[in-house]
Residue frames as a rotation matrix with the C-alpha (Angstrom) as fourth column:
UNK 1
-0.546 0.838 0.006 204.63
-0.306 -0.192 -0.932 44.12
-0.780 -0.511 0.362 140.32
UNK 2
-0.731 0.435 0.526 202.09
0.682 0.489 0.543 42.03
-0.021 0.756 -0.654 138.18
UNK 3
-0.649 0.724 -0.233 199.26
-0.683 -0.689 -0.242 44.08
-0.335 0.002 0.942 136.90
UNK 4
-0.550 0.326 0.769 196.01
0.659 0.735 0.160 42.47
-0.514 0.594 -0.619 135.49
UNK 5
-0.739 0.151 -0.656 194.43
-0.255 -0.965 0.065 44.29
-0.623 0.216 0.752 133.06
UNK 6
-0.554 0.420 0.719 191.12
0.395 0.893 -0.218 43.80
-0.733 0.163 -0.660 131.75
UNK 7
-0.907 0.004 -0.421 189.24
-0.386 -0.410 0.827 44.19
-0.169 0.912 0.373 128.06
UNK 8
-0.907 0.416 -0.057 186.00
0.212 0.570 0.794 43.34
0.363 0.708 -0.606 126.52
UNK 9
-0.375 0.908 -0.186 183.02
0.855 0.262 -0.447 44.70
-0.357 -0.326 -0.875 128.70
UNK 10
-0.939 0.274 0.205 180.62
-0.154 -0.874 0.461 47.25
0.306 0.401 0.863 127.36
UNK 11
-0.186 0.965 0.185 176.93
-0.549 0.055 -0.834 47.62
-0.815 -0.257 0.519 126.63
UNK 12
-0.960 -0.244 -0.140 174.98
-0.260 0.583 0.770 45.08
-0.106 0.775 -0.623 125.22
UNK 13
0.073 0.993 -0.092 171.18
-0.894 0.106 0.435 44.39
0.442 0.051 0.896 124.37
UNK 14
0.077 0.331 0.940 169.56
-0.632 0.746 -0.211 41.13
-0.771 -0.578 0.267 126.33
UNK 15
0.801 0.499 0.332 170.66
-0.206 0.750 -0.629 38.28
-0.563 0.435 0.703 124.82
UNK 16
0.847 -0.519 -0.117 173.89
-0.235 -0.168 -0.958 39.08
0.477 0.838 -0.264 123.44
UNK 17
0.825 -0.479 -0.300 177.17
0.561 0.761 0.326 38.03
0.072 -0.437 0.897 123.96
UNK 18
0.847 -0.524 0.092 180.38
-0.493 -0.838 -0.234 39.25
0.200 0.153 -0.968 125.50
UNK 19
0.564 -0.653 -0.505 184.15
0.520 0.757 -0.397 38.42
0.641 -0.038 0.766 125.84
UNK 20
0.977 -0.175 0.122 186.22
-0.209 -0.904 0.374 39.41
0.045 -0.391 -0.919 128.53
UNK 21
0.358 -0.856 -0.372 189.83
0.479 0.510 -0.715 38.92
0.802 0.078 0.593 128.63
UNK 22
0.788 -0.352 0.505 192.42
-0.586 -0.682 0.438 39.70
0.191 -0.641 -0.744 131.45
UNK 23
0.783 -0.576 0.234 195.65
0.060 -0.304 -0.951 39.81
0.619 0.759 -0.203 130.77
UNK 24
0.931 -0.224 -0.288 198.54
0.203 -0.337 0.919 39.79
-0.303 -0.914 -0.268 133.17
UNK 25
0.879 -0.376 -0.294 201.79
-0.470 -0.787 -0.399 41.89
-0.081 0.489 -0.869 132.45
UNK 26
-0.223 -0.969 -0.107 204.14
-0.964 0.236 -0.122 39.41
0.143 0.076 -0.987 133.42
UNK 27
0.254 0.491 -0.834 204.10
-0.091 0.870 0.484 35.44
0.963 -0.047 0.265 133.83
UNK 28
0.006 0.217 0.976 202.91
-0.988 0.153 -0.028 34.08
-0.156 -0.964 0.215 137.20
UNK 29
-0.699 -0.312 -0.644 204.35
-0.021 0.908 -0.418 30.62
0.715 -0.279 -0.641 138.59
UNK 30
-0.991 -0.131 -0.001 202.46
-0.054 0.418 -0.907 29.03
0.119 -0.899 -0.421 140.67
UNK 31
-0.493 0.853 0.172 199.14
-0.707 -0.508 0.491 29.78
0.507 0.121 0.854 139.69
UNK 32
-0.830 0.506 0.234 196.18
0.361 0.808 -0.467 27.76
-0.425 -0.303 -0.853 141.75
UNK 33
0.174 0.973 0.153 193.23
0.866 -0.077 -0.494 29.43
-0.468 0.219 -0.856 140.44
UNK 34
-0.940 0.269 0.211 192.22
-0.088 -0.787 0.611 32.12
0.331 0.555 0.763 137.68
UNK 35
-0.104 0.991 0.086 188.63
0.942 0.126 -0.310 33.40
-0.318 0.049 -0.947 138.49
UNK 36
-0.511 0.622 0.593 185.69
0.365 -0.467 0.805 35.73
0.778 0.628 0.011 137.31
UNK 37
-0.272 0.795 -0.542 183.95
0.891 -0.005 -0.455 37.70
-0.365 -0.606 -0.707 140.00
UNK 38
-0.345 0.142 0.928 181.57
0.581 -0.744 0.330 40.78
0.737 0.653 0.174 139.63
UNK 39
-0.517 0.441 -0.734 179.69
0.423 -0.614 -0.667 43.73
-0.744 -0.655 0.131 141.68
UNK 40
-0.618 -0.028 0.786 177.00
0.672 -0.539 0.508 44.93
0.409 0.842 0.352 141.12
UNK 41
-0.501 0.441 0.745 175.33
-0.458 -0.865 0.204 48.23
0.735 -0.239 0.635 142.43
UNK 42
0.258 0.921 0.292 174.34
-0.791 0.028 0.611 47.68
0.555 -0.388 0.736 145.56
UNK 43
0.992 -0.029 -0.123 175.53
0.037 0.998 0.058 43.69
0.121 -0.062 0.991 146.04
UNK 44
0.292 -0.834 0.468 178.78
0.188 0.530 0.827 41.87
-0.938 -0.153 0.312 147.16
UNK 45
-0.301 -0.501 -0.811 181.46
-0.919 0.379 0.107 41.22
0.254 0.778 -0.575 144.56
UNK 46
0.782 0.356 0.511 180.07
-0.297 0.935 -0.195 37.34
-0.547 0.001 0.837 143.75
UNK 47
-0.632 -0.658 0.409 182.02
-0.089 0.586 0.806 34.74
-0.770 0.473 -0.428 142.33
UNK 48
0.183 0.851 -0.493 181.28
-0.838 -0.127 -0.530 33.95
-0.514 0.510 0.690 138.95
UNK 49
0.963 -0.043 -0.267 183.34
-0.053 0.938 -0.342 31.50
0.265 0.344 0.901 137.65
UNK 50
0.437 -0.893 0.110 186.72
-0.764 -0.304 0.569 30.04
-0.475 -0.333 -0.815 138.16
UNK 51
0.674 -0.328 -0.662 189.50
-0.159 0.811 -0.563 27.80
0.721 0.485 0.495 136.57
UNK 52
0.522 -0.785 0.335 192.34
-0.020 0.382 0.924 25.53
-0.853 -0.489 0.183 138.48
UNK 53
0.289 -0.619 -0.730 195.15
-0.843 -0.526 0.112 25.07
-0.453 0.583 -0.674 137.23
UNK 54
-0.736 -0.138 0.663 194.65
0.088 0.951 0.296 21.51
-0.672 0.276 -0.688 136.11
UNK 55
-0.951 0.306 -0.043 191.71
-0.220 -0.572 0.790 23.31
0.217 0.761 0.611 134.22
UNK 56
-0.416 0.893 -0.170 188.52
0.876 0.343 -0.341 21.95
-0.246 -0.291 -0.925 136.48
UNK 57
-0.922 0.044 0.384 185.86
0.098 -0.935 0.341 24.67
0.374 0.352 0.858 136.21
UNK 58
-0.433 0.640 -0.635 183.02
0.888 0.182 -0.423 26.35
-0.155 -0.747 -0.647 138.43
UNK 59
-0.651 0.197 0.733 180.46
0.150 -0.914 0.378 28.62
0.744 0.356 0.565 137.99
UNK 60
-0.652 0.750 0.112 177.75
-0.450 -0.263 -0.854 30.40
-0.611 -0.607 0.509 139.76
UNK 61
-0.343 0.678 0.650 174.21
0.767 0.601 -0.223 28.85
-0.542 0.422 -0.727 139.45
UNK 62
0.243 0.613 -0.752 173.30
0.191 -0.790 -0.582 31.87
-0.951 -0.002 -0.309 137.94
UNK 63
0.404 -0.305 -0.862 175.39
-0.844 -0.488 -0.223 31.86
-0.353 0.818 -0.454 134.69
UNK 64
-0.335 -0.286 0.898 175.78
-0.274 0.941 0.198 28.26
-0.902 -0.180 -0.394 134.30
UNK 65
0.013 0.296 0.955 175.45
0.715 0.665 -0.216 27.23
-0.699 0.686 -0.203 130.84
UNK 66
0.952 0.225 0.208 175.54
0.307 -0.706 -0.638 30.53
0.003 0.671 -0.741 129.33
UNK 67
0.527 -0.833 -0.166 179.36
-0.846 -0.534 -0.006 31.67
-0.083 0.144 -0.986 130.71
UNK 68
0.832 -0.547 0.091 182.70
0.516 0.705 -0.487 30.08
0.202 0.452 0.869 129.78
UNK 69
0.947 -0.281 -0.157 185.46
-0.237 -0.939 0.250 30.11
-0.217 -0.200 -0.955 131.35
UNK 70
0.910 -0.401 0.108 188.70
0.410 0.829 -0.380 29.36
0.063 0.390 0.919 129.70
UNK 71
0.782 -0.610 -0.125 192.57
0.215 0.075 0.974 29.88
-0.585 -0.789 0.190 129.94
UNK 72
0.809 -0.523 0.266 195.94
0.255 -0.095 -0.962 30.79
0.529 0.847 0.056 127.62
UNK 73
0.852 -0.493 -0.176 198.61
0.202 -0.001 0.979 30.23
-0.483 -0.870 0.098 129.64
UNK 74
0.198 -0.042 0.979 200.85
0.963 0.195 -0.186 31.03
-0.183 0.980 0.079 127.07
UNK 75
-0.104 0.192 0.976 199.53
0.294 -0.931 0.215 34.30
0.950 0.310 0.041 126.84
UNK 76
-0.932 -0.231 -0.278 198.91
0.357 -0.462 -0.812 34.93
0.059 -0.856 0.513 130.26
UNK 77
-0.777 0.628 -0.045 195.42
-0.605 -0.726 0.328 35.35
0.173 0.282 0.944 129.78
UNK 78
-0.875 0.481 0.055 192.20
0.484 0.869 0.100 33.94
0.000 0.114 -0.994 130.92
UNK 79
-0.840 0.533 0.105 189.09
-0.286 -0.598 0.749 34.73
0.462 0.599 0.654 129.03
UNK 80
-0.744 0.662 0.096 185.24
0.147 0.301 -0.942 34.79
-0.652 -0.686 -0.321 130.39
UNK 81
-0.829 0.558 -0.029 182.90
-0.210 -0.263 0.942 34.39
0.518 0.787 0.335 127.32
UNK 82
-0.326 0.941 -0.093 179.41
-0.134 -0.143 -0.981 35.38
-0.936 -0.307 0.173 128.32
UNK 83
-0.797 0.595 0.104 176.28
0.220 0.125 0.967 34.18
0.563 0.794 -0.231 125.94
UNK 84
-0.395 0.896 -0.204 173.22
0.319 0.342 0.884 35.04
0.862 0.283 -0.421 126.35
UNK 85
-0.783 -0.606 0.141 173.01
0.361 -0.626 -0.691 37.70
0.507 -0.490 0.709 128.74
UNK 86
0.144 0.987 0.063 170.38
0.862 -0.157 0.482 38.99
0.485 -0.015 -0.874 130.76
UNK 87
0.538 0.036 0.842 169.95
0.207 -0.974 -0.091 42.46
0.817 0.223 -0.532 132.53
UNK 88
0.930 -0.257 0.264 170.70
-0.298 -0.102 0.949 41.32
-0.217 -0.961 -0.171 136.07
UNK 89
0.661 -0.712 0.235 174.46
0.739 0.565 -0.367 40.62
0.129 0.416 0.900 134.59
UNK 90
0.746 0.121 0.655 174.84
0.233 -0.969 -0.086 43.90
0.624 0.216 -0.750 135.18
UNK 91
0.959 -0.255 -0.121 177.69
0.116 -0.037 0.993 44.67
-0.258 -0.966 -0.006 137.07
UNK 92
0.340 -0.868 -0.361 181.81
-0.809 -0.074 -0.583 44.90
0.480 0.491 -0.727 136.88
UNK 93
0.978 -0.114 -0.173 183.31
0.126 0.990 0.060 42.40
0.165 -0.081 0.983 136.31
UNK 94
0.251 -0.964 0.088 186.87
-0.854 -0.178 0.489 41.90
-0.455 -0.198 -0.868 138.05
UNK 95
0.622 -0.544 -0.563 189.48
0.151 0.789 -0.595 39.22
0.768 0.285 0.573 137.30
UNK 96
0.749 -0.135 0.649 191.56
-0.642 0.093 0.761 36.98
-0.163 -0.986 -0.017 139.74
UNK 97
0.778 -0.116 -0.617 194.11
-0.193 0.892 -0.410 35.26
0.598 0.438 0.672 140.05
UNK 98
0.651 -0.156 0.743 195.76
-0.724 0.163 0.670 33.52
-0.226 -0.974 -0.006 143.07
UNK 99
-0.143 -0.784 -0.605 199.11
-0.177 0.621 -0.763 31.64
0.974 -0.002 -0.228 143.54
UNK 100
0.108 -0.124 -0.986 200.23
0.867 0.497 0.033 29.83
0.486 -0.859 0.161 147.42
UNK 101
-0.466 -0.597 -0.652 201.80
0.859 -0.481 -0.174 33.21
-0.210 -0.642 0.738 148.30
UNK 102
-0.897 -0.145 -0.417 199.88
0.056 -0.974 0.218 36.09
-0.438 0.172 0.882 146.24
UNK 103
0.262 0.692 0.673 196.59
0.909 0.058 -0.413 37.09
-0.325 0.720 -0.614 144.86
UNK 104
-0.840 -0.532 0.110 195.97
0.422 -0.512 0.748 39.66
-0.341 0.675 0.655 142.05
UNK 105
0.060 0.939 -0.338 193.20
0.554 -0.313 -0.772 41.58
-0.831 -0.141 -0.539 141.05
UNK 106
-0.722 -0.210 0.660 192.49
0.608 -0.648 0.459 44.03
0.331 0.732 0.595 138.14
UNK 107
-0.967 0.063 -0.245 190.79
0.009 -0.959 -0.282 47.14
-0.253 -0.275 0.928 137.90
UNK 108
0.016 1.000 -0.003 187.29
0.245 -0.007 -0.969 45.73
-0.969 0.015 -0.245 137.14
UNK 109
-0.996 -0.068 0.059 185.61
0.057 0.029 0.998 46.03
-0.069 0.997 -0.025 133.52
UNK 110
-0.371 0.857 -0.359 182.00
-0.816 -0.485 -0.314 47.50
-0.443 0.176 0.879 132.98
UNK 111
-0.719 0.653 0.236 178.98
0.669 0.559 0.490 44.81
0.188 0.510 -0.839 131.33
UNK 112
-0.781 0.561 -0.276 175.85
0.075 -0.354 -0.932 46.25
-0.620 -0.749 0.235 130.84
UNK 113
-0.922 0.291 0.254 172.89
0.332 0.262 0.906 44.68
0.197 0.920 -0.338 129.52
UNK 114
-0.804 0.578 -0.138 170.18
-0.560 -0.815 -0.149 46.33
-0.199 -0.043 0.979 128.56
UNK 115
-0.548 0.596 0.587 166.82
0.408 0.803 -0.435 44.69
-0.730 0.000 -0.683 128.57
């Protein structure tokens, strides 16, 4: 059973910057996609961003230019640096990550920026 397991949200003031990481316990074959989605109070879980596994890369129009999303296969790990934050970021942030036959999910990771 893969777990993912995610690190790096907290609270932060507008404007500041977070990393998240998420981590998966064992290597996955087959990967087609690693994404970023969040919820927040109230709202769907939204996509936020997402990598392939050739390393293309999509975001919401909302967080264009400010998030980054990036990979460590390697490590099993794919990281979602956030700049420049604003309050409506607010939300938890899961991590995905999808093969032909399986998807994966973690347990979700608090952000919360304060204005």
């Amino acid at each position: 059973q893969v777990q993912l397991v995610e690190s790096g949200g907290g609270l932060v003031q507008a404007g500041g910057s977070l990393r998240l990481s998420c981590e998966a316990s064992r290597s996955i074959f087959d990967i087609s996609a690693r994404r970023w989605y969040r919820q927040a109070p109230g709202k769907q879980r939204e996509l936020v961003a997402g990598i392939t596994s050739i390393g293309r890369t999509n975001y919401a129009d909302a967080v264009k230019g400010r998030f980054t999303i990036s990979r460590d296969s390697a490590k099993n790990t794919v990281y979602l640096q956030m700049n420049s934050l604003k309050p409506e970021d607010t939300a938890v942030y899961y991590c995905y990550i999808g093969t032909r036959s399986y998807e994966y999910w973690g347990q979700g990771t608090q952000v919360t920026v304060s204005s």
